[in-house]
C-alpha positions in Angstrom: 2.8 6.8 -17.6 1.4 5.3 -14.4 -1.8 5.4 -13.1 -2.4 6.6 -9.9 -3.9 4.1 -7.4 -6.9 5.9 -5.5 -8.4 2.7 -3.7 -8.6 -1.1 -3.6 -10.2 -3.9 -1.9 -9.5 -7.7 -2.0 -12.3 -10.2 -0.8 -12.3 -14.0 -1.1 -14.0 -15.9 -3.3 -15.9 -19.2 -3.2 -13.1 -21.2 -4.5 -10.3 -19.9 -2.0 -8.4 -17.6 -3.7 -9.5 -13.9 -3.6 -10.4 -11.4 -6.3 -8.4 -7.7 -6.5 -10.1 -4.7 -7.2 -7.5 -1.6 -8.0 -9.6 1.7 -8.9 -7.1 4.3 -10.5 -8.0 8.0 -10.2 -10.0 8.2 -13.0 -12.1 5.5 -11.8 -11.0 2.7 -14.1 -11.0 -0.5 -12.1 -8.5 -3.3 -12.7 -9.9 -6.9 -11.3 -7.4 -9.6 -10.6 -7.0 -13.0 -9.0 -4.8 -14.0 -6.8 -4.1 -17.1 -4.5 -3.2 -17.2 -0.8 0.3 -17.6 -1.8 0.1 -14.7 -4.4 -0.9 -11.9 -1.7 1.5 -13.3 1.0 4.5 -12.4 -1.8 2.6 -9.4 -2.1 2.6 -8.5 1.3 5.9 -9.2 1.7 7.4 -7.4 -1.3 5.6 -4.1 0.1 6.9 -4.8 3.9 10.5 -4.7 2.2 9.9 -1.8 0.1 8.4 0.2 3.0 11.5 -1.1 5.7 13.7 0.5 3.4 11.6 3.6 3.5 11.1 3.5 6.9 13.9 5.4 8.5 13.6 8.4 6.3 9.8 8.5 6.9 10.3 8.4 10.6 13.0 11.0 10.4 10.5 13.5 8.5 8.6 13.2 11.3 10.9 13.4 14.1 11.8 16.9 12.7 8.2 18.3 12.4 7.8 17.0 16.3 11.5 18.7 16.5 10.1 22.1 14.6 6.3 22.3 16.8 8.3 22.2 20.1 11.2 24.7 19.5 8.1 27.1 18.8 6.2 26.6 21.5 
């Protein structure tokens, strides 16, 4: 089973690449490297997960904004 991601933090190191921490619920920490090119795939990969995501989050939203005002 997965582990649930609770926090994480990335900071550079002395030799230009930059060390992951990913804490899991439990407080377990994971520590990776990774280089420049590494996170900007990363980044990426996420940005087209969450573009895919996006309309149905907005629309979630748009109908709780839709829901408030019909009771006021």
């Amino acid at each position: 089973m997965a582990r649930i991601l609770s926090q994480f933090t990335i900071t550079p190191d002395s030799d230009g690449d930059y060390t992951l921490h990913l804490e899991d619920e439990d407080g377990e920490t994971i520590e990776m490297t990774a280089s420049y090119e590494q996170l900007d795939l990363i980044v990426e990969g996420i940005e087209e997960v969450l573009d895919m995501d996006e309309e149905d989050a907005l629309e979630v939203d748009e109908d709780e904004g839709e829901a408030k005002s019909t009771e006021e």
